[in-house]
C-alpha positions as CSV (number, residue, x, y, z in Angstrom):
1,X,-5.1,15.7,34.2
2,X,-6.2,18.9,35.5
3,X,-7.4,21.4,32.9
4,X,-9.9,24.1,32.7
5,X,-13.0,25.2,30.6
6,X,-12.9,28.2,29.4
7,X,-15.0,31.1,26.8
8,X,-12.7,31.3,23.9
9,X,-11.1,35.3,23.8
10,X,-9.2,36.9,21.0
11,X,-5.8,36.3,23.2
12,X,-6.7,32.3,22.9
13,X,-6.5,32.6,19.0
14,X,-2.6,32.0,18.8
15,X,-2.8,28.8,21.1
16,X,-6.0,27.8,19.0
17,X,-4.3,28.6,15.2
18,X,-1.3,25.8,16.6
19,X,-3.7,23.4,17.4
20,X,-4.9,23.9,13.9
21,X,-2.0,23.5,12.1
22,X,-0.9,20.2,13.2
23,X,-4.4,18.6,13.5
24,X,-6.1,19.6,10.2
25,X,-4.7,20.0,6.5
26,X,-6.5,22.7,5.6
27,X,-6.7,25.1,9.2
28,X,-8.8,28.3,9.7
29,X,-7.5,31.6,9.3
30,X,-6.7,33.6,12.4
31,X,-9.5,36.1,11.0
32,X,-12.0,33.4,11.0
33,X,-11.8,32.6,14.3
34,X,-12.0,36.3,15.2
35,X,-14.8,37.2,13.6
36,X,-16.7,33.9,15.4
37,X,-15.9,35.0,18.9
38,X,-16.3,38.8,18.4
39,X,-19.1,39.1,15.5
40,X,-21.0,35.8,14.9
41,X,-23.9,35.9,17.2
42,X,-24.5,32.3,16.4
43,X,-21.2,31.0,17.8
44,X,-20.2,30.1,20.9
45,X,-16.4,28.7,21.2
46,X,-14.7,26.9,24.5
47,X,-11.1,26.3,25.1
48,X,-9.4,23.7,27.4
49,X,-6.4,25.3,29.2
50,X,-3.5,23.8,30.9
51,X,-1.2,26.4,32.9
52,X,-2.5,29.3,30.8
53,X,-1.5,26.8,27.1
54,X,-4.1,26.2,24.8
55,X,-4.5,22.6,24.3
56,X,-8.1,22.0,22.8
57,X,-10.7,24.3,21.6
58,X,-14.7,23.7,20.3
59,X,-17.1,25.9,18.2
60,X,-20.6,26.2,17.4
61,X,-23.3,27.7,16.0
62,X,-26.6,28.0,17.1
63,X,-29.7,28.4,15.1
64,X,-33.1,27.9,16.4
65,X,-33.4,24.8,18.3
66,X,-30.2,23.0,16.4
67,X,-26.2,23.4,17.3
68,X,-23.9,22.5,14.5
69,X,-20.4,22.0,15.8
70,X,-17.8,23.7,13.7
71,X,-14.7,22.3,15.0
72,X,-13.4,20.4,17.7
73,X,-10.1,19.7,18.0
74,X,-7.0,18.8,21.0
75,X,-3.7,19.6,20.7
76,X,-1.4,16.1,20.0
77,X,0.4,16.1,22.9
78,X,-3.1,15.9,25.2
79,X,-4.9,13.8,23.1
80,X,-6.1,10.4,24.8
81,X,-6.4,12.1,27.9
82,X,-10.1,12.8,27.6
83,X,-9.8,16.1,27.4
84,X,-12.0,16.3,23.7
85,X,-14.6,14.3,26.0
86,X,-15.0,17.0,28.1
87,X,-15.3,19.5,25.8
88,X,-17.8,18.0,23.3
89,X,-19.9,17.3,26.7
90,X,-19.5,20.8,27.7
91,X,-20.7,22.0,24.3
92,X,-23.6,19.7,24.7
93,X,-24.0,21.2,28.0
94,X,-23.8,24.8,26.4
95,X,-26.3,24.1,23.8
96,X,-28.6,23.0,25.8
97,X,-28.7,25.6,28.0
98,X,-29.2,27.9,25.3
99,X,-32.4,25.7,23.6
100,X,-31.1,23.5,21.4
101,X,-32.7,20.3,21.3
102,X,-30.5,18.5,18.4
103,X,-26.7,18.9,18.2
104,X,-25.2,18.1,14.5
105,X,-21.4,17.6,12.8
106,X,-19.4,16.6,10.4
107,X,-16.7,14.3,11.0
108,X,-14.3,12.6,8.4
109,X,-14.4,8.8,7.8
110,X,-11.0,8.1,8.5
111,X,-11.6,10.2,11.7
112,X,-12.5,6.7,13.6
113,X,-11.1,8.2,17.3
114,X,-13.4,11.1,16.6
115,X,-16.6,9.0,15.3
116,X,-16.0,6.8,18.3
117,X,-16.3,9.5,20.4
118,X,-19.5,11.1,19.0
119,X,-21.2,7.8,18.8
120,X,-19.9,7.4,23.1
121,X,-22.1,10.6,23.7
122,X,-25.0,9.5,21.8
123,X,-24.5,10.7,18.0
124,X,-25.8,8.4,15.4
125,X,-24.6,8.6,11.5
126,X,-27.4,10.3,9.5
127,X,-26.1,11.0,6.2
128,X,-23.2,11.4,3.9
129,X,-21.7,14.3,1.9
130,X,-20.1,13.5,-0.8
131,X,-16.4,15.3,-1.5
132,X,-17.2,17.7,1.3
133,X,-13.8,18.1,2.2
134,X,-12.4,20.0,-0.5
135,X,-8.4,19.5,0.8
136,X,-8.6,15.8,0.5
137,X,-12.3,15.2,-1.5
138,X,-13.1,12.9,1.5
139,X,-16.8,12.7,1.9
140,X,-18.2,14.0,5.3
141,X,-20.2,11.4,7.6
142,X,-23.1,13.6,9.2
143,X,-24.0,12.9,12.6
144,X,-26.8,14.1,14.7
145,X,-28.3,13.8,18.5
146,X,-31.1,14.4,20.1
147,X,-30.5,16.5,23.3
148,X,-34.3,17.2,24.4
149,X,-33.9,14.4,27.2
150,X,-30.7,14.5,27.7
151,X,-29.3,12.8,30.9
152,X,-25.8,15.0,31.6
153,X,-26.8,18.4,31.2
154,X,-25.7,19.0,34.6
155,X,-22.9,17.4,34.7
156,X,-19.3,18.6,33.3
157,X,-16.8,15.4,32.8
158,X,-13.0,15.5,33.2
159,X,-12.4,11.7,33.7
């Protein structure tokens, strides 16, 4: 599937809000996602583009020597396509470039495609949080990895 990487921009934001709304119950505002790519110094946010559509889209933030994924997330009709793959590695990728040795997330237990992912790339469950999803009081599995030897930083994946 061809597709293309891409810095997030505020004209991105209407692909990224309907990739939001059928993907998780309780989707970010369109001014949250502004003020992360145009005022949050912290963030860095990648899309995944198919003949100028929208169809996945990452955030982070950055802080020190850590990146905390904010969201990840593929539009339905792409997912399964290893397009999410791609992304997380290319955020991996990002963060590393920019000195982070740790990457960190938060991922639902239901969420078993998305666990199964993480764990493919090298995160390992760390902890739990308890109700941490306020929309469904689903606790939050916390995963981390260690990025300081990192074997793909070079590499960008689109199997």
């Amino acid at each position: 599937m061809d597709f293309m990487l891409a810095e997030m921009t505020v004209e991105h934001i209407p692909g990224v809000l309907q990739i939001e709304q059928v993907s998780f119950p309780t989707p970010w505002s369109q001014q949250s996602f502004t003020y992360e790519i145009t005022q949050n110094n912290f963030a860095v946010y990648l899309v995944a583009i198919q003949q100028e559509k929208v169809i996945a889209y990452a955030g982070m933030w950055l802080v020190l020597d850590e990146a905390h994924i904010t969201n990840i997330a593929v539009h339905p009709d792409y997912r399964g396509k290893k397009i999410g793959k791609a992304l997380l590695l290319e955020m991996m990728r990002q963060a590393v470039l920019r000195g982070a040795m740790r990457m960190t997330l938060e991922v639902r237990p239901s969420n078993y495609t998305a666990r199964q992912l993480y764990e493919k790339v090298g995160f390992k469950e760390k902890g739990l949080r308890k109700k941490y999803y306020t929309d469904t009081n689903e606790d939050a599995i916390i995963m981390w990895v260690d990025m300081g030897n990192w074997p793909v930083v070079d590499t960008m994946e689109k199997e």
